[in-house]
PyMOL Python script that loads the backbone (N, CA, C, O; Angstrom):
from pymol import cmd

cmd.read_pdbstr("""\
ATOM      1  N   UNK A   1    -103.514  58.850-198.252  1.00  0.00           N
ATOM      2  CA  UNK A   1    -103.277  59.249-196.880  1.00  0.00           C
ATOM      3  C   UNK A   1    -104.521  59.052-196.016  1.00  0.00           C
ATOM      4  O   UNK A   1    -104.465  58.929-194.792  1.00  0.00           O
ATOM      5  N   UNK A   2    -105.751  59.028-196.798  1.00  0.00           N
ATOM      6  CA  UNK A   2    -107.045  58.829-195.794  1.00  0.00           C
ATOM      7  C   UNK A   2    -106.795  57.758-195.120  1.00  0.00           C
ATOM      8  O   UNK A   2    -106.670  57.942-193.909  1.00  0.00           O
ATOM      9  N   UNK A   3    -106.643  56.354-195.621  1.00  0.00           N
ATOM     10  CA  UNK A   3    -106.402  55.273-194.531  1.00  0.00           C
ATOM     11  C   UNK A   3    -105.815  54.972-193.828  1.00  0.00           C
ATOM     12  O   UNK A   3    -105.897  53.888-193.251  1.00  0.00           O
ATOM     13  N   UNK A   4    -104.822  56.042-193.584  1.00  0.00           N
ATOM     14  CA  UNK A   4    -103.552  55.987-192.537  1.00  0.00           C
ATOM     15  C   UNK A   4    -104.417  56.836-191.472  1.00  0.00           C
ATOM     16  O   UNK A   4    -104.379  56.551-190.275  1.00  0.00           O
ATOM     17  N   UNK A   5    -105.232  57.937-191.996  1.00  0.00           N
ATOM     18  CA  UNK A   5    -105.283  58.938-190.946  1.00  0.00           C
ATOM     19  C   UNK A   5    -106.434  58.272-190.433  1.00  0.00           C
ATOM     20  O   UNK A   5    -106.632  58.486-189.237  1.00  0.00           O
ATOM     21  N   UNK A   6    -107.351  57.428-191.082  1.00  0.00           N
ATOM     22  CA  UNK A   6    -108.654  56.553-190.481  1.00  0.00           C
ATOM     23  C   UNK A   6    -108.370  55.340-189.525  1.00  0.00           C
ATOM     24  O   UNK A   6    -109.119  54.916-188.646  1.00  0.00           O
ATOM     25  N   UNK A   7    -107.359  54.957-189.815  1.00  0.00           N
ATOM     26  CA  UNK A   7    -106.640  53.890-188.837  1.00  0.00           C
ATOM     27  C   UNK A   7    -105.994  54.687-187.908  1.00  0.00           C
ATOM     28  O   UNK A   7    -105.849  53.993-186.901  1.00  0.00           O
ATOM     29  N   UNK A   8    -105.401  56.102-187.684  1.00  0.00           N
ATOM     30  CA  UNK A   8    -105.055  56.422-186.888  1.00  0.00           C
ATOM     31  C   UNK A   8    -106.025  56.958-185.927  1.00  0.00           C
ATOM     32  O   UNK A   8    -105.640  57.362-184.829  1.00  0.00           O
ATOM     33  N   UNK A   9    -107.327  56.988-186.290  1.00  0.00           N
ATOM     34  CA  UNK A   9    -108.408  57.506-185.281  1.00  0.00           C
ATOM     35  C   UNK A   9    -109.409  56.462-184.732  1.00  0.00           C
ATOM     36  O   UNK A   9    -110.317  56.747-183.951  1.00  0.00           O
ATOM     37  N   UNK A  10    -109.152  55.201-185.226  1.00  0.00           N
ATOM     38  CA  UNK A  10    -109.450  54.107-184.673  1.00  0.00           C
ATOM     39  C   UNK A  10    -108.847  53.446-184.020  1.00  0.00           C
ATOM     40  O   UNK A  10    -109.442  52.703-183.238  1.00  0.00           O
ATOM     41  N   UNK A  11    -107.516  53.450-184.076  1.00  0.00           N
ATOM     42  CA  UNK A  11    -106.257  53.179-182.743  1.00  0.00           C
ATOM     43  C   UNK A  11    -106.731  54.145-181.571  1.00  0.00           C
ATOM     44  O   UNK A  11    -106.968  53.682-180.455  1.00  0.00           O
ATOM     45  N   UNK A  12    -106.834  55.214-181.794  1.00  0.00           N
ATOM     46  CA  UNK A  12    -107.118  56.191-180.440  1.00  0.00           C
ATOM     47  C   UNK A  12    -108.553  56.176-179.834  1.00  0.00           C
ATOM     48  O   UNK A  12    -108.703  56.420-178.636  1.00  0.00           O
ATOM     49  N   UNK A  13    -109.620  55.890-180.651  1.00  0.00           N
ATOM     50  CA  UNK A  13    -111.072  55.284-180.288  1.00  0.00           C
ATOM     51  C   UNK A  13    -110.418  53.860-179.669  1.00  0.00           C
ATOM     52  O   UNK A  13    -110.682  54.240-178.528  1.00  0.00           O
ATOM     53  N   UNK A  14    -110.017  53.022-179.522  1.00  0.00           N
ATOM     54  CA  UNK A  14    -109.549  51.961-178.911  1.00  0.00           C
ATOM     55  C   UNK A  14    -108.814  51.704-177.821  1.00  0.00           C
ATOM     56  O   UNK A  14    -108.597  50.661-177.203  1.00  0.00           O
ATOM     57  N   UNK A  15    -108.182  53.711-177.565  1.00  0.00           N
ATOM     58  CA  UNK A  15    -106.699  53.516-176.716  1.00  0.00           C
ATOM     59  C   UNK A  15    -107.483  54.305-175.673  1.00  0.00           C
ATOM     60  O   UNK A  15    -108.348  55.180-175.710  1.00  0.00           O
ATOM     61  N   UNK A  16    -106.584  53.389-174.382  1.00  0.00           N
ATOM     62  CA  UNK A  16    -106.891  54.444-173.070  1.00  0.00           C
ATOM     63  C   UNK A  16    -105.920  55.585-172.603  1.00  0.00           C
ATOM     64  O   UNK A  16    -104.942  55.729-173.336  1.00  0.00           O
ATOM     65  N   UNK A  17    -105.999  56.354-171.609  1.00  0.00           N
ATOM     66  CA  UNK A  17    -105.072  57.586-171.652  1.00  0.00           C
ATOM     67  C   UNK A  17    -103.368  56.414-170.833  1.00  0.00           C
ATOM     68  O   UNK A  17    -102.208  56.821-170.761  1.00  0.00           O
ATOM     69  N   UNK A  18    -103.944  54.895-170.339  1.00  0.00           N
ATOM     70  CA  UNK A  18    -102.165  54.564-170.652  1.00  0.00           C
ATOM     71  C   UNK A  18    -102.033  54.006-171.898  1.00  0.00           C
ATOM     72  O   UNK A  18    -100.824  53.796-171.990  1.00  0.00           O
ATOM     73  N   UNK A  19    -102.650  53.578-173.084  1.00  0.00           N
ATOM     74  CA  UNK A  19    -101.719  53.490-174.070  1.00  0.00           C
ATOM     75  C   UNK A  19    -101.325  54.763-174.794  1.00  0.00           C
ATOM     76  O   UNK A  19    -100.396  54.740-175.602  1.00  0.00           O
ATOM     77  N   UNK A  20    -102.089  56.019-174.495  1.00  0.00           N
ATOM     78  CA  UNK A  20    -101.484  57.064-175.005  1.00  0.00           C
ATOM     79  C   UNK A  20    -100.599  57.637-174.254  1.00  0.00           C
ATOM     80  O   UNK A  20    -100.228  58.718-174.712  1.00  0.00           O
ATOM     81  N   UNK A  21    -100.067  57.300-173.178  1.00  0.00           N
ATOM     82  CA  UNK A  21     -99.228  57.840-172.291  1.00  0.00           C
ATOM     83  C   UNK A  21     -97.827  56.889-172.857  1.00  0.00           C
ATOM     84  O   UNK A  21     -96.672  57.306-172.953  1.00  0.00           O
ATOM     85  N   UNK A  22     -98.211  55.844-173.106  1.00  0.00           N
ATOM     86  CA  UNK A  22     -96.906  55.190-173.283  1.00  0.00           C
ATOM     87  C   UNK A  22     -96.376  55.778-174.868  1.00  0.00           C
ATOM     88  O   UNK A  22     -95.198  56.108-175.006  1.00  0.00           O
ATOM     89  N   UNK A  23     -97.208  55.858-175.850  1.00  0.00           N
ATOM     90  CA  UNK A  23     -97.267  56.545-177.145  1.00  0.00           C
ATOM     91  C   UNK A  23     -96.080  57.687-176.762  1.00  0.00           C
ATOM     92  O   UNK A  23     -94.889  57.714-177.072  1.00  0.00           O
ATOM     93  N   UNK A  24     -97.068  58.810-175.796  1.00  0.00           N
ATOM     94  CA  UNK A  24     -96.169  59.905-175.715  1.00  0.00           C
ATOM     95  C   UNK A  24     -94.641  59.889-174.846  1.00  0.00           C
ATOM     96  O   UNK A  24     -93.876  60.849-174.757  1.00  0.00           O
ATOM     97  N   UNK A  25     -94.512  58.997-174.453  1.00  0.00           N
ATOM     98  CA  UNK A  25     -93.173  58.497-173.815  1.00  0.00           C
ATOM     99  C   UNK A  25     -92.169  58.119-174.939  1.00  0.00           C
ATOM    100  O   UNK A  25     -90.968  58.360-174.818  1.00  0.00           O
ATOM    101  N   UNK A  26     -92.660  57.560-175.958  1.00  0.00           N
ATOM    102  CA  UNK A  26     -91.880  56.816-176.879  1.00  0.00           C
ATOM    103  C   UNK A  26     -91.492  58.134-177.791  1.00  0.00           C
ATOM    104  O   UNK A  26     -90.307  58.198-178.118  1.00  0.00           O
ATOM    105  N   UNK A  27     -92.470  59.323-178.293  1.00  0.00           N
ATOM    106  CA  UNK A  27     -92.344  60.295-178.807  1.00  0.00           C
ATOM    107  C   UNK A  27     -91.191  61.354-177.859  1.00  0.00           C
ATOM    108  O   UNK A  27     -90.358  61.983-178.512  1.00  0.00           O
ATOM    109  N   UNK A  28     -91.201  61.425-177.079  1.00  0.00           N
ATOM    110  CA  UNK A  28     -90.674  61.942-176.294  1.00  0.00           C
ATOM    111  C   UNK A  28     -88.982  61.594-176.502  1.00  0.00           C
ATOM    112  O   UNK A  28     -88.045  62.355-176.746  1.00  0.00           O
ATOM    113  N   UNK A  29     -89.032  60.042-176.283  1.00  0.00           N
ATOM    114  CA  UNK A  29     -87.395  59.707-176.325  1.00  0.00           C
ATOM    115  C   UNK A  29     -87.226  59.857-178.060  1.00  0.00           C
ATOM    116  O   UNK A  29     -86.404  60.667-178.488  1.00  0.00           O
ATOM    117  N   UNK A  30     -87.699  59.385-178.606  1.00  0.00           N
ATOM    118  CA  UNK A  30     -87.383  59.772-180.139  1.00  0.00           C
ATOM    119  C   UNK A  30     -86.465  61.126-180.339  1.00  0.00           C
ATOM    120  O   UNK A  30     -85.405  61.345-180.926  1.00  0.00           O
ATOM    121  N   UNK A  31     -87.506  62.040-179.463  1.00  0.00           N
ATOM    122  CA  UNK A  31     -87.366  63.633-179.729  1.00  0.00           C
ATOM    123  C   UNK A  31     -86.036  63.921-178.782  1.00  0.00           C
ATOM    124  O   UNK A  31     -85.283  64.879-178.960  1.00  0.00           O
ATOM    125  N   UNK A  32     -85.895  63.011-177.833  1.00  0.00           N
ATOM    126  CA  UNK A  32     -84.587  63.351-176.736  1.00  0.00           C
ATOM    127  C   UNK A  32     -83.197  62.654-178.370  1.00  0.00           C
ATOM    128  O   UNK A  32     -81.969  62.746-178.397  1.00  0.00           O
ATOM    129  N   UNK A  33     -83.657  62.361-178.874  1.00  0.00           N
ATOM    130  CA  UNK A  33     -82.156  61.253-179.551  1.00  0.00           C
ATOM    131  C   UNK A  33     -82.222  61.801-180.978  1.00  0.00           C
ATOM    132  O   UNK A  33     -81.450  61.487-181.884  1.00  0.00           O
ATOM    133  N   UNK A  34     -83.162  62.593-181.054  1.00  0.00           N
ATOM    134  CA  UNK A  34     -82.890  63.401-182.519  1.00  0.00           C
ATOM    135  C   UNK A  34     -82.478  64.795-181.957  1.00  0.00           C
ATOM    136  O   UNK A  34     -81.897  65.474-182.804  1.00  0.00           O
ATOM    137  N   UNK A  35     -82.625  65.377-180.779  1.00  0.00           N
ATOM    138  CA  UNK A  35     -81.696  66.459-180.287  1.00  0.00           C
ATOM    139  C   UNK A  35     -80.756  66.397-180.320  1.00  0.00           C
ATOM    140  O   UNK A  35     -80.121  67.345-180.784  1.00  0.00           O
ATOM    141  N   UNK A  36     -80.036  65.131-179.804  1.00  0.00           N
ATOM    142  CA  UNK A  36     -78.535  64.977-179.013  1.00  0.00           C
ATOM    143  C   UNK A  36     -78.053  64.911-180.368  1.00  0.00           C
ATOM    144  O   UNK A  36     -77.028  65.592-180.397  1.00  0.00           O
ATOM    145  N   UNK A  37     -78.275  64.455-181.432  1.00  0.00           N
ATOM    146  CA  UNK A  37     -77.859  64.848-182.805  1.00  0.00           C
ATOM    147  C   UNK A  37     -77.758  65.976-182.840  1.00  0.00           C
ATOM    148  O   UNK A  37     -76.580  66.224-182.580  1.00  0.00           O
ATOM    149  N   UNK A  38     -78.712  67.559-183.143  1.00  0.00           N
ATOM    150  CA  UNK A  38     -78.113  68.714-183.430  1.00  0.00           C
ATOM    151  C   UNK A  38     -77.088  69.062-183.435  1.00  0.00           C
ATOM    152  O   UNK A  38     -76.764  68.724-182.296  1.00  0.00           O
ATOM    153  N   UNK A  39     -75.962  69.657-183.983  1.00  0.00           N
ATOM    154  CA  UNK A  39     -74.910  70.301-183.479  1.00  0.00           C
ATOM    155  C   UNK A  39     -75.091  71.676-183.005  1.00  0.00           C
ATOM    156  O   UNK A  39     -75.891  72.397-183.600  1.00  0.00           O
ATOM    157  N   UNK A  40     -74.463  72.095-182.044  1.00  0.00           N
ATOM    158  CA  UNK A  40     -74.016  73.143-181.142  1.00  0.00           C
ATOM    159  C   UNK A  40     -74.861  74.193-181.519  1.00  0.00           C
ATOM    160  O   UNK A  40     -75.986  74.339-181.039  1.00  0.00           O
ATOM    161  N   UNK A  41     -74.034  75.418-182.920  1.00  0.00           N
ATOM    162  CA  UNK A  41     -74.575  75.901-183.819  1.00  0.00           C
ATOM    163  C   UNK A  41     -76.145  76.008-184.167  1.00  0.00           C
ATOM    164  O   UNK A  41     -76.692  77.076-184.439  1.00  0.00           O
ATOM    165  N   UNK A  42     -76.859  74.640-184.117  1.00  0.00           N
ATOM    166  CA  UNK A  42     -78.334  74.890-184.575  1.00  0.00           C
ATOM    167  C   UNK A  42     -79.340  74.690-183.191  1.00  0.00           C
ATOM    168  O   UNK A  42     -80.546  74.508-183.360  1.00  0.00           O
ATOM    169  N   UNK A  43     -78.810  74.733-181.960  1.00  0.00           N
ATOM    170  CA  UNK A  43     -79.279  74.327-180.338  1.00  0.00           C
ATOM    171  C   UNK A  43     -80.800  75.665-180.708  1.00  0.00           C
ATOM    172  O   UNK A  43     -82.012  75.628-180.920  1.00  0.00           O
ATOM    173  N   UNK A  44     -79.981  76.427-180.620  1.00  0.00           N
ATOM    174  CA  UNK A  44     -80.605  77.741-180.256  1.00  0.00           C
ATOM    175  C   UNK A  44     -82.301  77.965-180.946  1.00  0.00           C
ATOM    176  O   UNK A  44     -83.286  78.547-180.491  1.00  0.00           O
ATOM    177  N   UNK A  45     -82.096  77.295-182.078  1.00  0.00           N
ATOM    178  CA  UNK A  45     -83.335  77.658-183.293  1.00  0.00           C
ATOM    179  C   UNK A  45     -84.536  76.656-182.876  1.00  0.00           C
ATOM    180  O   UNK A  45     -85.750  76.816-182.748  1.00  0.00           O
ATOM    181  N   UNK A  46     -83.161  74.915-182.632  1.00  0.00           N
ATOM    182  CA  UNK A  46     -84.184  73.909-182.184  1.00  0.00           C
ATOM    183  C   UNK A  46     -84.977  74.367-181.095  1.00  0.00           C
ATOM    184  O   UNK A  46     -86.197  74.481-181.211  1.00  0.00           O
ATOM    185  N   UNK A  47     -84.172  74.724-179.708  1.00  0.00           N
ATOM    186  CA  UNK A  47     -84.703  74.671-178.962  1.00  0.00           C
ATOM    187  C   UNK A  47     -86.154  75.863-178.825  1.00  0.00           C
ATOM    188  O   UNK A  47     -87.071  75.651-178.032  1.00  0.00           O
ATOM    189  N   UNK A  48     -86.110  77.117-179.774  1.00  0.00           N
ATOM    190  CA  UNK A  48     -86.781  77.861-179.917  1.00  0.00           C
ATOM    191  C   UNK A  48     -88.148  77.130-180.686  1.00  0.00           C
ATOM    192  O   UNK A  48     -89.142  77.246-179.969  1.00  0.00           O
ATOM    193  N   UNK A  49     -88.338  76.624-181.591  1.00  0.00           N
ATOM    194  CA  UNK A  49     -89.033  75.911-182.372  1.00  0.00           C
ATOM    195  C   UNK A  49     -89.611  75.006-181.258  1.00  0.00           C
ATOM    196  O   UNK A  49     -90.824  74.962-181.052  1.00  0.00           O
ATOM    197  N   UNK A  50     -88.807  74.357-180.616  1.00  0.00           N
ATOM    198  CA  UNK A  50     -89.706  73.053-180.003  1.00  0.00           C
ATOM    199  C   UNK A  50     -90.189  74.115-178.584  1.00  0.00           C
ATOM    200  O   UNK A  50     -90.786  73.379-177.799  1.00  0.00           O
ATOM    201  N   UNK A  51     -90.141  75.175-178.174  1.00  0.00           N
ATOM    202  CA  UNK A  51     -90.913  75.518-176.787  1.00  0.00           C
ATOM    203  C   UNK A  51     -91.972  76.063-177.589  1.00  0.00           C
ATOM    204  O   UNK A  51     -93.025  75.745-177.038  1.00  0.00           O
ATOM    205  N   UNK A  52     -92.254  76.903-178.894  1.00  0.00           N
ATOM    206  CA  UNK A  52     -93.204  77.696-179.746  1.00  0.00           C
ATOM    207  C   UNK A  52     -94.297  76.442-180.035  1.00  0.00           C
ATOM    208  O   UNK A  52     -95.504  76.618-179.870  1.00  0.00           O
ATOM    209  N   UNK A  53     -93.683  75.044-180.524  1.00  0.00           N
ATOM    210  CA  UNK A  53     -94.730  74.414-180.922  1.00  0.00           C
ATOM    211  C   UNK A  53     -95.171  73.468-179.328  1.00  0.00           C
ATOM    212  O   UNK A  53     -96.209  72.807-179.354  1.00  0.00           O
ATOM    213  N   UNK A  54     -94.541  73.479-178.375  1.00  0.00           N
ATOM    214  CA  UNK A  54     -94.518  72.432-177.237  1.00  0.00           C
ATOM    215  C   UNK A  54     -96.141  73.784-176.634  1.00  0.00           C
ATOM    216  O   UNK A  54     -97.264  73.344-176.386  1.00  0.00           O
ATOM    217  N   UNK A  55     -95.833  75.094-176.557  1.00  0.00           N
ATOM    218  CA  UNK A  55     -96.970  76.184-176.415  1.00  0.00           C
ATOM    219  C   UNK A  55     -98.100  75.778-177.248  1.00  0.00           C
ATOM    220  O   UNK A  55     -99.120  75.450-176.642  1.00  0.00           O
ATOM    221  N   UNK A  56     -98.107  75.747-178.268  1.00  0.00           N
ATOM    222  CA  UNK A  56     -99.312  75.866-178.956  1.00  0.00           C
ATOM    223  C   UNK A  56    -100.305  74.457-178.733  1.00  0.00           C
ATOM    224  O   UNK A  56    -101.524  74.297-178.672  1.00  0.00           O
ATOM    225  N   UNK A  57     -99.156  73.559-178.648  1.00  0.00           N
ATOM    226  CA  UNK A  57     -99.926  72.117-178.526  1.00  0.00           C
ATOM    227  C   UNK A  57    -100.296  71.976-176.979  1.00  0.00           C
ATOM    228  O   UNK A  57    -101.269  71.260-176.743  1.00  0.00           O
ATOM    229  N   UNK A  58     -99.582  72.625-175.787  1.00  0.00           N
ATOM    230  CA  UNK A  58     -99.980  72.642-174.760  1.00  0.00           C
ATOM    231  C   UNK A  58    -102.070  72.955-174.695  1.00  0.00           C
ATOM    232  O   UNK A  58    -103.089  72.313-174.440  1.00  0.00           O
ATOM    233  N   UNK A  59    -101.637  74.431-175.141  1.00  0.00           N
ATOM    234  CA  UNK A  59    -103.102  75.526-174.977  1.00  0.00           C
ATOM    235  C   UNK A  59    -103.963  75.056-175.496  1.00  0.00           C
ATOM    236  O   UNK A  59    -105.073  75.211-174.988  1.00  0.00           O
ATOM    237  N   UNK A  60    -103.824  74.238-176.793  1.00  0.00           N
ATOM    238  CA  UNK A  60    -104.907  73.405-177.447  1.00  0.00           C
ATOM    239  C   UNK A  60    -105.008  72.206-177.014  1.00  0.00           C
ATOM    240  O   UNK A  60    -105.864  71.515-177.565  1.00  0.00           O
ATOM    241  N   UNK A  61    -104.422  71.764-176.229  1.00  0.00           N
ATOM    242  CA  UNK A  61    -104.993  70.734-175.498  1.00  0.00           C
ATOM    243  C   UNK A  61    -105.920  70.495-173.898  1.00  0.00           C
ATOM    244  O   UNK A  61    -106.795  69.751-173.454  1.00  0.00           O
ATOM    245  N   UNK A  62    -105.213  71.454-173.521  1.00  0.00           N
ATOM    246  CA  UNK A  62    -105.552  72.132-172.122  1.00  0.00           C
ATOM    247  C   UNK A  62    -106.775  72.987-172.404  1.00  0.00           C
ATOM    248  O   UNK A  62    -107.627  73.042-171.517  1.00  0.00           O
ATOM    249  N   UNK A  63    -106.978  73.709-173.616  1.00  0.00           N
ATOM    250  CA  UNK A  63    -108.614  74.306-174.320  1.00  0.00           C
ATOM    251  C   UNK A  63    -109.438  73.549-174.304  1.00  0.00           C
ATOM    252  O   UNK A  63    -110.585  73.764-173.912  1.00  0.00           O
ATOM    253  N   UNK A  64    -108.906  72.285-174.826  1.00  0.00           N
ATOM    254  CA  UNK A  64    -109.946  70.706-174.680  1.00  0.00           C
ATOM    255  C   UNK A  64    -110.353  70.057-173.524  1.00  0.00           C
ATOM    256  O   UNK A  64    -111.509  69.694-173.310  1.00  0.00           O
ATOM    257  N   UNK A  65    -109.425  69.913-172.790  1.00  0.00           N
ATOM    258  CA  UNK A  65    -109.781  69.538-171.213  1.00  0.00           C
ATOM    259  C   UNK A  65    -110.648  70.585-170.519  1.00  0.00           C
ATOM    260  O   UNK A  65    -111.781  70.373-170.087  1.00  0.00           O
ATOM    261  N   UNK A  66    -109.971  71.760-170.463  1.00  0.00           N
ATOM    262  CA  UNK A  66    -110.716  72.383-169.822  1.00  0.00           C
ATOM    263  C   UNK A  66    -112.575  72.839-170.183  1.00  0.00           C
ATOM    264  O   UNK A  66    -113.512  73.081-169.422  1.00  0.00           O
ATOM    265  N   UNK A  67    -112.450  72.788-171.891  1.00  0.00           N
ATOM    266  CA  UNK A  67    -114.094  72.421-172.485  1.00  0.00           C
ATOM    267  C   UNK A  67    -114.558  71.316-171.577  1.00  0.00           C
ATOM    268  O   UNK A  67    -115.425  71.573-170.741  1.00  0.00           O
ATOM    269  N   UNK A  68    -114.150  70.345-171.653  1.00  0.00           N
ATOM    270  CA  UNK A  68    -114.854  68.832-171.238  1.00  0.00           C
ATOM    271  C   UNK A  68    -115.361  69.108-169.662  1.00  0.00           C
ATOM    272  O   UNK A  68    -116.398  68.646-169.186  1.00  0.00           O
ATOM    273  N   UNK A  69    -114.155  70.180-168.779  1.00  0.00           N
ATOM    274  CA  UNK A  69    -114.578  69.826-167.167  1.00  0.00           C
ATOM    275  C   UNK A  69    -115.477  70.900-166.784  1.00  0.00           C
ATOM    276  O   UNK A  69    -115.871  70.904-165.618  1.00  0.00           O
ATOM    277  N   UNK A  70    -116.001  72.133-167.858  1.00  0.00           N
ATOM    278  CA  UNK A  70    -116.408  73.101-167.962  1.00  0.00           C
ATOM    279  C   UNK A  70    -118.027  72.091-168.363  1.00  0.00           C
ATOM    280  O   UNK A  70    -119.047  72.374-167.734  1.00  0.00           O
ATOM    281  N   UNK A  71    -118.043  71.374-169.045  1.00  0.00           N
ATOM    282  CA  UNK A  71    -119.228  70.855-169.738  1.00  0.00           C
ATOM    283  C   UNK A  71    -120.305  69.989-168.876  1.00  0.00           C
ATOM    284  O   UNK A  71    -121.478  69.710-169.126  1.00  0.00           O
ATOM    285  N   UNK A  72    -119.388  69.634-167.657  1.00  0.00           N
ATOM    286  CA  UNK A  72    -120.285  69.065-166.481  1.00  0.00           C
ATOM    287  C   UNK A  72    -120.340  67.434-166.493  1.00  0.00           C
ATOM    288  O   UNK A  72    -120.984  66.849-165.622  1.00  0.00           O
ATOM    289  N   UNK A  73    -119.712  66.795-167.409  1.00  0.00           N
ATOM    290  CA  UNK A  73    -119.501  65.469-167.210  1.00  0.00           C
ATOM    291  C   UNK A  73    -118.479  64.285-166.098  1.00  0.00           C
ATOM    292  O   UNK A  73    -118.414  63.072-165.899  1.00  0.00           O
ATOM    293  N   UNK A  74    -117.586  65.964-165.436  1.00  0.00           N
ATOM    294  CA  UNK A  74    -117.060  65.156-164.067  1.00  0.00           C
ATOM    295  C   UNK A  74    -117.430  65.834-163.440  1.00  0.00           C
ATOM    296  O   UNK A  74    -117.540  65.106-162.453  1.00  0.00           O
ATOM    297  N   UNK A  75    -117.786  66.808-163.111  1.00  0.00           N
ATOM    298  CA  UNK A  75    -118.606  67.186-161.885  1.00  0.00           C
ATOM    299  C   UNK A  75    -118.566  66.490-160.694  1.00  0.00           C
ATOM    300  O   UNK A  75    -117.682  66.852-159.917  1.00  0.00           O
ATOM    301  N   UNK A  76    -119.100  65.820-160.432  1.00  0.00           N
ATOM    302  CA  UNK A  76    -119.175  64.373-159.400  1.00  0.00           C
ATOM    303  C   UNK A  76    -117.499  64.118-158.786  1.00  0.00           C
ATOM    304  O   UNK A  76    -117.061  63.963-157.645  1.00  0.00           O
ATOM    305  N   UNK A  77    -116.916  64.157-159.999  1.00  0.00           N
ATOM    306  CA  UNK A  77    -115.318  64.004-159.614  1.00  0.00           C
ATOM    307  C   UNK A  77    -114.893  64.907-159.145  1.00  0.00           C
ATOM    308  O   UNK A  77    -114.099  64.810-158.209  1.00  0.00           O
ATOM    309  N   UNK A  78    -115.305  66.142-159.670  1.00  0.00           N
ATOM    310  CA  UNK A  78    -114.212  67.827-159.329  1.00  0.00           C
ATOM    311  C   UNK A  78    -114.710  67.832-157.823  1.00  0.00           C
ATOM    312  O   UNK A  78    -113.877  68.120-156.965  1.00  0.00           O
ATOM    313  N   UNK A  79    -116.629  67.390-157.257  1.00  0.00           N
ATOM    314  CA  UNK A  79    -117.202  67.139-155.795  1.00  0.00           C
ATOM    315  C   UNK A  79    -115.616  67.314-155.436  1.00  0.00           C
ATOM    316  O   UNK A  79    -114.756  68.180-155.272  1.00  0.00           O
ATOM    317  N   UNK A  80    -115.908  65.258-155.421  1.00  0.00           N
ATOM    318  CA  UNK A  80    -115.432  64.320-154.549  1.00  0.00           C
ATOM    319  C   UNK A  80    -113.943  64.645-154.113  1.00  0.00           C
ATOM    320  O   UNK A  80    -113.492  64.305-153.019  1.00  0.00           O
ATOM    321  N   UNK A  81    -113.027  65.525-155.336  1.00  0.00           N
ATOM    322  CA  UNK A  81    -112.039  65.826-154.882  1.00  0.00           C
ATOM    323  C   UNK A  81    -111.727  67.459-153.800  1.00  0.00           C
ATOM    324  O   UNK A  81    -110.848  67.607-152.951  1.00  0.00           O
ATOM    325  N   UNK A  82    -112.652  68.335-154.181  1.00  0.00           N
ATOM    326  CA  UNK A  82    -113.117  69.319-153.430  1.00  0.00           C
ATOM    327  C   UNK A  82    -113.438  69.493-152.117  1.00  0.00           C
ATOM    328  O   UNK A  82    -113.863  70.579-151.724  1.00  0.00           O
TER     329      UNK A  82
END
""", "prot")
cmd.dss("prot")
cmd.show_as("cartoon", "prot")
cmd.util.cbc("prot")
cmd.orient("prot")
């Protein structure tokens, strides 16, 4: 599994935020067409599961951004838009 996960961090050292935008677009419809599968019956659990983990991955990502604009490397940007 190491060389999958080492190639997967050298794709993203390589990628800009649009090839990861298009990444997460494609994840996205995946996740729209493995829903519309569920039946009726299991809506309730999915949909509970995917807002619990859609939270956690939000805050830890938004923890990261907000480290980086906290750290003073756009500064200049937060100015210019200010």
């Amino acid at each position: 599994m190491k060389p999958l996960f080492d190639s997967a961090n050298e794709y993203l050292r390589q990628s800009g935020w649009k090839d990861l935008a298009v990444l997460k677009l494609c994840l996205f419809s995946i996740g729209l067409l493995i829903g519309m599968q569920v039946p009726e019956r299991g809506k309730r659990g999915v949909r509970i599961a995917a807002s619990v983990l859609f939270t956690i991955t939000y805050i830890l990502s938004m923890g990261k951004y907000l480290a980086v604009l906290a750290g003073g490397r756009h500064k200049k940007a937060l100015d210019d838009i200010a």
